[in-house]
C-alpha positions as CSV (number, residue, x, y, z in Angstrom):
1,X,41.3,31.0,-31.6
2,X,39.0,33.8,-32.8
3,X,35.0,33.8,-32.0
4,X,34.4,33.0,-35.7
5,X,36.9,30.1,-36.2
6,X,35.7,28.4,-33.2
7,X,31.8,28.3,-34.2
8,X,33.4,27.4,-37.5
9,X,35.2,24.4,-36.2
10,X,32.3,23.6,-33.8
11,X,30.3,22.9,-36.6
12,X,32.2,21.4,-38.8
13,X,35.3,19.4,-37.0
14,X,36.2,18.0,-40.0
15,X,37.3,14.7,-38.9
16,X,40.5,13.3,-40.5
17,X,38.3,9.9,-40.8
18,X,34.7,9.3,-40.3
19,X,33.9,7.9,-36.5
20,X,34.0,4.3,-36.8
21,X,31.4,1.8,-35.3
22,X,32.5,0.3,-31.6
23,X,33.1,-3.3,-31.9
24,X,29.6,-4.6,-30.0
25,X,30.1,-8.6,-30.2
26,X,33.1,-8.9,-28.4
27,X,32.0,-11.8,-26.3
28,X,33.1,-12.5,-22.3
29,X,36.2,-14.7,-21.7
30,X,35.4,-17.8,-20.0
31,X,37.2,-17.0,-16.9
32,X,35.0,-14.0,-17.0
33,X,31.3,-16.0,-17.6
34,X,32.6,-18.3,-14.5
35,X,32.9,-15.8,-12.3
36,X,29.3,-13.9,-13.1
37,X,27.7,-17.6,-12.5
38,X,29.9,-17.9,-9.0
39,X,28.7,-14.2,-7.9
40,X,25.3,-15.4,-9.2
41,X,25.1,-18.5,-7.0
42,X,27.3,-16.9,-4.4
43,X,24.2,-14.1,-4.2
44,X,21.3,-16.7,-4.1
45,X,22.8,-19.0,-1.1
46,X,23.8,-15.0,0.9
47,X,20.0,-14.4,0.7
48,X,18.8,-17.9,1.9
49,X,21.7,-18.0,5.1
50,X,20.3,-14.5,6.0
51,X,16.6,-15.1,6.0
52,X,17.7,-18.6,7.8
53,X,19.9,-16.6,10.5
54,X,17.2,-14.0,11.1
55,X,14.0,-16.2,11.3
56,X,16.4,-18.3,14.0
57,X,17.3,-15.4,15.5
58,X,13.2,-15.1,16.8
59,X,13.3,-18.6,17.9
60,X,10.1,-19.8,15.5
61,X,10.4,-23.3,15.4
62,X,9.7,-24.2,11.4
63,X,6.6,-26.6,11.3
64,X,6.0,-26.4,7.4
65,X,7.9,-25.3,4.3
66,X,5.2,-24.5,2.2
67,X,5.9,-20.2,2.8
68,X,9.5,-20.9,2.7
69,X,8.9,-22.8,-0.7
70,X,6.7,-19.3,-1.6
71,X,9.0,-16.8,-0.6
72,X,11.8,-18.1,-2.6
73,X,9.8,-18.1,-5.4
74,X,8.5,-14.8,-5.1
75,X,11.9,-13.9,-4.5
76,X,13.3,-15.2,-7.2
77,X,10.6,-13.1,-8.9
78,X,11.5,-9.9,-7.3
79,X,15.6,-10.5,-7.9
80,X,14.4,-11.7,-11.6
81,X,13.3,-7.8,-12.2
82,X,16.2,-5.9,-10.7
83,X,17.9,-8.5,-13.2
84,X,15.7,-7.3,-15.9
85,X,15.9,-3.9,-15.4
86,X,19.7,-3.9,-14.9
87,X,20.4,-4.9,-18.6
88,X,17.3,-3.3,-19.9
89,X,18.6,0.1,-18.8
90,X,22.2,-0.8,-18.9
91,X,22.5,1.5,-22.0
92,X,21.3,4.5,-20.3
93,X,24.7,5.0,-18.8
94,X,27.1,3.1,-21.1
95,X,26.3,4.2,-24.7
96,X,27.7,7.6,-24.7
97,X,31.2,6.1,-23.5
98,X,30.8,3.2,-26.2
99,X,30.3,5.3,-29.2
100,X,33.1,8.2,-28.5
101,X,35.1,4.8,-27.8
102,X,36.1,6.0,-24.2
103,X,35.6,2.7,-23.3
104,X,35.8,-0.9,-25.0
105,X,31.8,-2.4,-24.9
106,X,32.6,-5.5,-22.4
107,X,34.4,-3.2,-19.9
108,X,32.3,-0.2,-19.8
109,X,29.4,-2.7,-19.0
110,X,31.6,-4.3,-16.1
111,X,32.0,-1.0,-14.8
112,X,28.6,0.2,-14.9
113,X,27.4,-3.0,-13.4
114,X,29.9,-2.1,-10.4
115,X,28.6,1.4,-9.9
116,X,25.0,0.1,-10.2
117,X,25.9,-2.1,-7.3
118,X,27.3,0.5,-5.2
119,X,24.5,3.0,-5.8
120,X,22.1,0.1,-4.4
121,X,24.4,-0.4,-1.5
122,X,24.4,2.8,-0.8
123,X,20.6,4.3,-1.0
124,X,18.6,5.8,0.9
125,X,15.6,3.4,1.3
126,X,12.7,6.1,0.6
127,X,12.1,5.7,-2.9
128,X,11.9,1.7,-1.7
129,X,8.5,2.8,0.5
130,X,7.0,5.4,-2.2
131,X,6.8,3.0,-4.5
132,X,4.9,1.0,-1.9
133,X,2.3,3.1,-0.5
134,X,0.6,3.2,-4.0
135,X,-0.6,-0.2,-3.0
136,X,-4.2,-0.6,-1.9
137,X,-3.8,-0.5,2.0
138,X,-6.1,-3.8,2.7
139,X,-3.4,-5.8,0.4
140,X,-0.6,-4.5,2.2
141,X,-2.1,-5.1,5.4
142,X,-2.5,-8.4,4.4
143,X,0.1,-9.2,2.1
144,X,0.7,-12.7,3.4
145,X,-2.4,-14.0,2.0
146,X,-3.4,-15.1,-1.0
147,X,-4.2,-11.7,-2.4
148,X,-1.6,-10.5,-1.5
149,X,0.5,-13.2,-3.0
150,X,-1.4,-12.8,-6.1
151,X,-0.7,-9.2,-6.3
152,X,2.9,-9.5,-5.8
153,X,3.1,-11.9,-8.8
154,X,1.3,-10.2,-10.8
155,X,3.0,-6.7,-10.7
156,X,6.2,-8.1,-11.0
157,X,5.5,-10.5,-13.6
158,X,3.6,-7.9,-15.8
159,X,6.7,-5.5,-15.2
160,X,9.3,-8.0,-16.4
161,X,6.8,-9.2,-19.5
162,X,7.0,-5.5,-20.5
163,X,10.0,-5.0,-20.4
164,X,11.6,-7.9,-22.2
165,X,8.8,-7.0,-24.6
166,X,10.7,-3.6,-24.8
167,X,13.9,-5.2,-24.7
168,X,13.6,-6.9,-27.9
169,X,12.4,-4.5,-29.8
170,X,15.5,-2.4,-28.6
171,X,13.1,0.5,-27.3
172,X,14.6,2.3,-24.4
173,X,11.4,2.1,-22.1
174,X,11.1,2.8,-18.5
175,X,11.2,0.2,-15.8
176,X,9.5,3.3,-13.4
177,X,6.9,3.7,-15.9
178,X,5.8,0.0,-15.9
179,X,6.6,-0.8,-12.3
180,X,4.1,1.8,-11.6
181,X,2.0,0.9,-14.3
182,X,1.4,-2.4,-12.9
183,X,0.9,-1.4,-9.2
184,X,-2.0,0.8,-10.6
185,X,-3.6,-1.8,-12.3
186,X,-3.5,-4.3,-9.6
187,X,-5.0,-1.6,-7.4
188,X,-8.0,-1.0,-9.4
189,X,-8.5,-5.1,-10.5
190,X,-8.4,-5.1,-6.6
191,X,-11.2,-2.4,-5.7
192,X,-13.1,-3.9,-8.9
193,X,-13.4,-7.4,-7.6
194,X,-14.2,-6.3,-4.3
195,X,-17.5,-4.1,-5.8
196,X,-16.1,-0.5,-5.6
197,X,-15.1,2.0,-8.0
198,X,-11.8,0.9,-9.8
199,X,-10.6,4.6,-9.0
200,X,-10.5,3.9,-5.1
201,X,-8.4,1.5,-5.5
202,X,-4.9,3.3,-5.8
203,X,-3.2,6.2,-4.0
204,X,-3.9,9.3,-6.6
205,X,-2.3,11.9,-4.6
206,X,0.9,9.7,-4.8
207,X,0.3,8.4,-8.1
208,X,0.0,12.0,-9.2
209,X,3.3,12.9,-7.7
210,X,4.9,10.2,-9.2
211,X,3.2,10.9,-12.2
212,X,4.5,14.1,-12.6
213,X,8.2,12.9,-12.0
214,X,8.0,10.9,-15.1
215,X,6.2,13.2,-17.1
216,X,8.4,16.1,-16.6
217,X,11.8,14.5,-16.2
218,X,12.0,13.1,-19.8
219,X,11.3,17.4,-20.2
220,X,14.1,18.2,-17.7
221,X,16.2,15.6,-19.7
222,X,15.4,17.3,-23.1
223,X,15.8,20.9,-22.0
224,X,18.2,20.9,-19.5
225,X,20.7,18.5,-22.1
226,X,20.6,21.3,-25.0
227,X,21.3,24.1,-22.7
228,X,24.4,23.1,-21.2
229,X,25.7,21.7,-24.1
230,X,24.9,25.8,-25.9
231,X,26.4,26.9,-22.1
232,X,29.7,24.3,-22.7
233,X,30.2,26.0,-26.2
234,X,30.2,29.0,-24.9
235,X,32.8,28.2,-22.0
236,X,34.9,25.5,-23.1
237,X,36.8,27.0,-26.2
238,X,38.2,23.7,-27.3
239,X,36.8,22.3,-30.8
240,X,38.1,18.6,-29.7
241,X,35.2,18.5,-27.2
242,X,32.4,18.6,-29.4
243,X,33.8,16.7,-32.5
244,X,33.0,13.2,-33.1
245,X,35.4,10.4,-32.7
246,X,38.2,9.4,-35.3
247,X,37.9,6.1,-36.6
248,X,38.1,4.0,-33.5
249,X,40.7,6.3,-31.8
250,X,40.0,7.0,-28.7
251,X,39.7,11.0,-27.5
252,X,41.9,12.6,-25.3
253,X,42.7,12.0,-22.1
254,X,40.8,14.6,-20.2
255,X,37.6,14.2,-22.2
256,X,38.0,10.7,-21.9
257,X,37.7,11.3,-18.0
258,X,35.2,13.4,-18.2
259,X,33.1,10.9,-20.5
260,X,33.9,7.6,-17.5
261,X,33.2,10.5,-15.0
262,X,29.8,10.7,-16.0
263,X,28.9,7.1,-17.5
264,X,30.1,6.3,-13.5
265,X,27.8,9.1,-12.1
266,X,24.5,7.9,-14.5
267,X,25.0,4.5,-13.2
268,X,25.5,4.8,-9.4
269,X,22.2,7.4,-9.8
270,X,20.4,4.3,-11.5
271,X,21.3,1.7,-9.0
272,X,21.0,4.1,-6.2
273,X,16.9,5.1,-7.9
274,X,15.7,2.3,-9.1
275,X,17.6,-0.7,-6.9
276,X,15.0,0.9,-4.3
277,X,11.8,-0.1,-6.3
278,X,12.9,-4.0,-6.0
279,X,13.9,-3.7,-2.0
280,X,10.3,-2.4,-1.3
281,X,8.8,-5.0,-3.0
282,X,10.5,-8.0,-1.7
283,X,10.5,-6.0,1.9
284,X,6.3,-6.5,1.3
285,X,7.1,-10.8,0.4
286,X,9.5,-11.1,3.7
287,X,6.5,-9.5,5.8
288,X,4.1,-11.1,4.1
289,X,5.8,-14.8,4.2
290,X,8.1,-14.7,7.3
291,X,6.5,-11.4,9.7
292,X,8.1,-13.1,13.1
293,X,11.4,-11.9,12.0
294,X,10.7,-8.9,9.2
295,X,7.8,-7.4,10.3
296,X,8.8,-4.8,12.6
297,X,12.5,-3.7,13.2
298,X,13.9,-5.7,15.8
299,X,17.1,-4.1,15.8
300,X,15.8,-0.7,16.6
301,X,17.8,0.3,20.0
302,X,16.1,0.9,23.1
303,X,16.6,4.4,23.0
304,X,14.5,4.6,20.3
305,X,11.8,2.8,21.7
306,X,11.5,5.2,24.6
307,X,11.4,7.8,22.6
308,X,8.1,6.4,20.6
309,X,6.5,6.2,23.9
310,X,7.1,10.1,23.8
311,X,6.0,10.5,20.8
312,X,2.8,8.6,21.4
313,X,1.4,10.3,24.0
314,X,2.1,13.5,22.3
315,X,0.0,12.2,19.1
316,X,-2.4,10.8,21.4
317,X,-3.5,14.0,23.3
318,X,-3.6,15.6,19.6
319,X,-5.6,13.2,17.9
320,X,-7.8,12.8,21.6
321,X,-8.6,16.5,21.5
322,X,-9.9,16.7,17.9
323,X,-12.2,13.7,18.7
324,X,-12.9,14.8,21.9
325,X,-17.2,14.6,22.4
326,X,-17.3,11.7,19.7
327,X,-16.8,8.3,20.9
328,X,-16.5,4.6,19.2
329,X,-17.8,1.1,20.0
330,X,-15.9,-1.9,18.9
331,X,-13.1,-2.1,16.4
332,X,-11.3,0.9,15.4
333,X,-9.2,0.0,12.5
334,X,-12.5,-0.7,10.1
335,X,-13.2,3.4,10.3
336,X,-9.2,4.2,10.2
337,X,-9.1,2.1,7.1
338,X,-12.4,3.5,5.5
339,X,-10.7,7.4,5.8
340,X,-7.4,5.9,3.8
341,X,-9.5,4.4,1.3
342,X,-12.0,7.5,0.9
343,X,-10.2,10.3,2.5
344,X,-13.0,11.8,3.5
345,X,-12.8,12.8,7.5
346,X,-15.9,11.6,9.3
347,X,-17.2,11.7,12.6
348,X,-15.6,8.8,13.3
349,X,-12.1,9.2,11.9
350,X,-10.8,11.2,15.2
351,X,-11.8,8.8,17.7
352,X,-10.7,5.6,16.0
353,X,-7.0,6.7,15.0
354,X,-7.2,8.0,18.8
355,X,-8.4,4.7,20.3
356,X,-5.5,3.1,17.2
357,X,-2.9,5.5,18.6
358,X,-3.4,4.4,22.2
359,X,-3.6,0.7,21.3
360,X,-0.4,0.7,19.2
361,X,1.0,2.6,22.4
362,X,-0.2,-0.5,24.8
363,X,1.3,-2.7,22.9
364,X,4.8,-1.3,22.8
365,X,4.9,-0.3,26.5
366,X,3.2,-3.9,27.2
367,X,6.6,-5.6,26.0
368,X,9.0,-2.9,26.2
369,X,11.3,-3.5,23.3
370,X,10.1,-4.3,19.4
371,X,12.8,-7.5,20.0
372,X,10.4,-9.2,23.0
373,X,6.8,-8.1,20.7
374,X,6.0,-12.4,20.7
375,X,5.9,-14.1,17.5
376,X,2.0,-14.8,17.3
377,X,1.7,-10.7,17.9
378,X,3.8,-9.2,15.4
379,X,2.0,-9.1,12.5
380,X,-0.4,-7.4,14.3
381,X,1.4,-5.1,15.9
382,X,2.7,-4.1,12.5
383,X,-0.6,-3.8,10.7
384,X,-1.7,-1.7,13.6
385,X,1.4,0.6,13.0
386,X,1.5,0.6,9.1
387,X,-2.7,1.6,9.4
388,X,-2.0,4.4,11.9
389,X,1.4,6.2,10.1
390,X,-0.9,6.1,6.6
391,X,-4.1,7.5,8.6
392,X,-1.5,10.6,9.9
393,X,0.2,10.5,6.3
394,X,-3.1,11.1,4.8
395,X,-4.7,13.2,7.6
396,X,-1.5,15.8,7.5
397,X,-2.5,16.7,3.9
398,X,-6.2,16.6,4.2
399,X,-7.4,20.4,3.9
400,X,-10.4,19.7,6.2
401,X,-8.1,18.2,9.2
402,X,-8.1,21.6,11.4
403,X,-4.9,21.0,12.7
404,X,-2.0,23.7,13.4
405,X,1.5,23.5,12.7
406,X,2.3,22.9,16.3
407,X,0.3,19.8,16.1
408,X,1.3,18.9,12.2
409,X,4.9,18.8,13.9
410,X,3.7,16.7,16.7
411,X,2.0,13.9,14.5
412,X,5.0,14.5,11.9
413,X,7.3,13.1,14.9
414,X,5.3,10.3,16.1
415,X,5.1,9.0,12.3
416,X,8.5,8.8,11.9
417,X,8.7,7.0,14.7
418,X,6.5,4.4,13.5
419,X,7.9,4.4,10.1
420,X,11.5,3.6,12.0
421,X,9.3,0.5,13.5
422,X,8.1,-0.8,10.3
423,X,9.7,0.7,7.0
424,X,13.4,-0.9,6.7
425,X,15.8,-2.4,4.7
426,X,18.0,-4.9,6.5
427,X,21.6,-5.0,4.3
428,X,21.5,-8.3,2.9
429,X,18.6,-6.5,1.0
430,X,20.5,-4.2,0.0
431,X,23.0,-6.8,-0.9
432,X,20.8,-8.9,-3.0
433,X,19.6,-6.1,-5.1
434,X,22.3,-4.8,-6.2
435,X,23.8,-8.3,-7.2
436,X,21.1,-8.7,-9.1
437,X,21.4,-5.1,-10.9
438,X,24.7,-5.1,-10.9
439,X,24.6,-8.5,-12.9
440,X,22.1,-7.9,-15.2
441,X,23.6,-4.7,-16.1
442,X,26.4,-7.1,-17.9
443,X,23.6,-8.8,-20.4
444,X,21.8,-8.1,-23.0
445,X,22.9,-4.2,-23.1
446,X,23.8,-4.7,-27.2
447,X,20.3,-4.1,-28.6
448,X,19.0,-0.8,-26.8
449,X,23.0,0.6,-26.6
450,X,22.3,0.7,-30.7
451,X,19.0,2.5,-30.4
452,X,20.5,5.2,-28.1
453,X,24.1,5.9,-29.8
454,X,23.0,5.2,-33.3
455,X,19.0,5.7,-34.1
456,X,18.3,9.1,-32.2
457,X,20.3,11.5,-33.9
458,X,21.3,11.7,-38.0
459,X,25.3,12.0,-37.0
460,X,27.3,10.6,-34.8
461,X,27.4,11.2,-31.1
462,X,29.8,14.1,-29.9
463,X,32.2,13.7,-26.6
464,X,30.4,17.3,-25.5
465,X,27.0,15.9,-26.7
466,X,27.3,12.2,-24.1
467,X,28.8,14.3,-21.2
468,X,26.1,16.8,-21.8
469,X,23.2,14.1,-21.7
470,X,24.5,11.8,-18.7
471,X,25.5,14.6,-16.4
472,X,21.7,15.6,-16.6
473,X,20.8,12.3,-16.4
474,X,22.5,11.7,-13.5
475,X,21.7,15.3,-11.5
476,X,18.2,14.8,-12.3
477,X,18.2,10.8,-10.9
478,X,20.1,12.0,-8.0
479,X,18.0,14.9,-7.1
480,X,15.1,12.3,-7.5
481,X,16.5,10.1,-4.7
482,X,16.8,12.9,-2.3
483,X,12.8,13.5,-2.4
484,X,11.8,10.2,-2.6
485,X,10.6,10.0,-6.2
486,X,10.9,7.3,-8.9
487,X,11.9,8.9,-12.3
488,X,12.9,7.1,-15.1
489,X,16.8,7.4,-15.9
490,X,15.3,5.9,-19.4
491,X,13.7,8.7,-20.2
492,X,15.7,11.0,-18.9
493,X,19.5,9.9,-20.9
494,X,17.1,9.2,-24.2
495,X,16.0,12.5,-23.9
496,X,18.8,14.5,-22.9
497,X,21.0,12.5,-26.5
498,X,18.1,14.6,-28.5
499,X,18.0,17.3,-26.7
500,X,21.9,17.7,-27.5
501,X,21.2,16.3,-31.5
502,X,19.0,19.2,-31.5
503,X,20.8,22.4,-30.1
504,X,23.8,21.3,-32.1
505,X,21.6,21.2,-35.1
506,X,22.6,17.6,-35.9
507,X,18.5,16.2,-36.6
508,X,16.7,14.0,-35.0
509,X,15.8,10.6,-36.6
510,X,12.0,11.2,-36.1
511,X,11.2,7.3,-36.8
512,X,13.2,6.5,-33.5
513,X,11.7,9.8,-31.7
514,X,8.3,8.2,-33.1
515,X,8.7,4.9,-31.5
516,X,10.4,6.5,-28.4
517,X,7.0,8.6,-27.4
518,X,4.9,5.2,-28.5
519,X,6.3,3.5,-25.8
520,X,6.5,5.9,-23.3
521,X,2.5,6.6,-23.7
522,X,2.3,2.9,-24.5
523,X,3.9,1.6,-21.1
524,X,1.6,3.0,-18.3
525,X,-2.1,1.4,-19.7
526,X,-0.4,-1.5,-21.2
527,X,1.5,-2.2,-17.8
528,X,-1.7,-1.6,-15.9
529,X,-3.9,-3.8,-18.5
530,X,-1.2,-6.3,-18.4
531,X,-1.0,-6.5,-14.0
532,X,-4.4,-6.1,-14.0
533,X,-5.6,-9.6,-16.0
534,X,-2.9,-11.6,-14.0
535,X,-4.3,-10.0,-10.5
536,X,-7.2,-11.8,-11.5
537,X,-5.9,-14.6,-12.9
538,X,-3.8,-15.6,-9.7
539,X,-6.3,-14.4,-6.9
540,X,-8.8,-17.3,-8.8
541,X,-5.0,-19.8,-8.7
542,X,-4.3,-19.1,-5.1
């Protein structure tokens, strides 16, 4: 085929019939609805054996059920929003095989829903702990209280309000976006109510970071979407690949594999992103309710151990040496805590994260393994662990900390090996996560499926146009995961559908752009307004 003839049949296929719409109310088989119920319960009585095996693992003898009674609540809450954000963003990753009818609806859903719960199973845990340390430190050091109860509700709540909100009005929103949202807004109700400026109340180097990730990836999605789509034209000489479908035929075979190839790549990238943001967050309620068994990493081997002790002096003669002619009197975790809140290095900062470093050493050596720290001493031990690996966190990237990259190495170790003590995931986790992801990936999909493969573009979707859109989607979620960072796969799919509308000169349906860009600068003040008024509501409840 000549140069000319193909452009001519890229832009105009000429379909024998016009693409038909995919049959969307094809409703579950009984058989099928039993078995999503028996997973469902299956999942909830996995999660209550484990915590019940590792809490009798410790030996704590249970003298009241009153935390037991809150943790499965909160739980429940937590589970309830990987729920909520497995069908909310279900359509991310199954539209585009849907509308070039590679797939019937109910089985590209079941299939998604699988991969979702594989890319759970299968993450790496950091995202899990980003998403954490933009907490406000005191509420994390204390999340067992009733602040920290009432900040665990009310993020989670205000995320799952928003986005059912979303939901119904089928807008393709981002669970990052709120999640984050409403963590900043129950850091600054928090640093309002205790008489400081709002602003100190959140992590805004972090926040920034994060910020930027879902600022530019709906960009990346846009961008990076068109251009391979021009690049595939320019490649792939076959006018099949970049026609729409025929009636309700389905395409050929290799595009169709192409097309499952990437609806399965966009959804282990969402379950393997943003399964993390839920583990985090019920890691903080296990800690917070049940510390004797969750609060530091018992099964961390011996060897392991030992080698903190190494690491420890190592710190300890750095961070000695910087305070050395400065000493402290007292407590020194009041002063650590004041330089993560203000990051500002004082005279005092030096010597109290020394004085921190050598009592978190003690209390290691002092009971040789993380599995003998006593049950009365672990919450402490972890606070005392969390405090010091944010101080060094902090202090690393502090352009007044004098420190070389000998010694940036040196603190860099000892971090991670407190990080190893106190920032894990034990599997069943893992497990319950992506249950709940997986599952919710199979409901309520219909509404915001239609918004993506209908409402964004004036024609229909091309085979070259979905496998364009979700193999950026997923690159740009997977390449997310690897540095630690929440993006939105929302944003990103959405995006990367207009950016192929647009460089195949298809137009853009500017009402659903319009309401697209309303709630993505919508979601962040309304999620933080939102987190914010039930902070204070529940810290006055509990």
């Amino acid at each position: 085929m000549t140069d000319v003839a193909f452009d001519r049949a890229v832009a105009d296929p000429a379909p024998i019939q016009p693409a038909s719409r995919p049959n969307l109310d094809k409703g579950f088989n009984p058989l099928t609805m039993i078995l999503f119920f028996g997973i469902l319960a299956a999942g909830l009585l996995f999660v209550a054996y484990s915590i019940y095996i590792d809490v009798n693992a410790t030996g704590t003898r249970v003298t009241t059920f009153l935390p037991y009674i809150l943790l499965f609540v909160a739980l429940l809450i937590a589970l309830g929003f990987e729920f909520v954000n497995g069908f909310h963003d279900t359509a991310n990753a199954v539209a585009t095989v849907i509308y070039t009818h590679s797939l019937p609806a109910e089985v590209a859903v079941m299939w998604s829903g699988f991969f979702n719960f594989l890319g759970v199973l299968l993450s790496s845990g950091a995202v899990a702990f980003g998403i954490v340390s933009l907490l406000p430190v005191e509420l994390i050091l204390q999340v067992g209280s009733s602040a920290g109860f009432a900040m665990v509700f009310a993020l989670l709540i205000a995320a799952i309000l928003w986005n059912l909100g979303t939901w119904f009005f089928g807008l393709p929103a981002s669970s990052s976006h709120t999640l984050i949202g409403s963590i900043i807004g129950v850091g600054i109700a928090n640093a309002v109510m205790r008489g400081r400026d709002g602003t100190s109340g959140v992590d805004w180097s972090k926040a920034t970071e994060i910020g930027y990730a879902l600022l530019l990836s709906p960009l990346v999605g846009f961008a990076c979407a068109a251009v391979l789509l021009l690049v595939l034209k320019f490649i792939v000489r076959n006018p099949a690949l970049y026609a729409a479908p025929e009636g309700n035929r389905a395409p050929p075979l290799w595009i169709r594999g192409l097309l499952i190839l990437t609806c399965t790549g966009v959804s282990f990238a969402h379950g393997s992103n943003d399964g993390q943001k839920g583990m985090g967050l019920i890691m903080l309620i296990l800690i917070g309710t049940v510390p004797t068994a969750y609060a530091l990493n018992r099964a961390l081997p011996e060897s392991q151990v030992a080698q903190f002790q190494k690491t420890s002096d190592a710190a300890s003669k750095v961070i000695s040496a910087k305070g050395a002619g400065h000493s402290i009197i007292g407590d020194p975790r009041p002063a650590v805590t004041q330089y993560i809140t203000s990051h500002h290095i004082s005279e005092g900062t030096y010597p109290s994260l020394a004085v921190l470093v050598k009592d978190v050493g003690d209390q290691v050596a002092k009971y040789g393994t993380l599995n003998k720290v006593p049950a009365e001493a672990v919450g402490n031990t972890r606070n005392d662990m969390y405090l010091t690996s944010e101080a060094i966190r902090f202090l690393m990237k502090d352009k007044e900390n004098d420190l070389n990259k000998e010694e940036i190495a040196t603190l860099n170790g000892y971090k991670g090996s407190l990080d190893a003590a106190t920032k894990f995931i034990p599997n069943w986790v893992k497990i319950a996560v992506a249950i709940a992801l997986g599952l919710g990936t199979m409901i309520g999909w219909k509404r915001i499926v239609i918004t993506v493969g209908e409402k964004i573009g004036k024609s229909h979707l091309t085979y070259a146009q979905g496998a364009s859109a979700e193999l950026v989607a997923a690159a740009t979620i997977g390449a997310a995961d690897v540095f630690g960072l929440p993006v939105s796969t929302t944003h990103v799919l959405s995006s990367g559908v207009a950016g192929t509308m647009a460089a195949n000169g298809s137009g853009l349906q500017w009402s659903t752009i319009r309401n697209l860009l309303m709630a993505w600068v919508l979601t962040l003040p309304c999620a933080i307004m939102l987190s914010a008024t039930l902070y204070v509501i529940f810290s006055r409840i509990f």
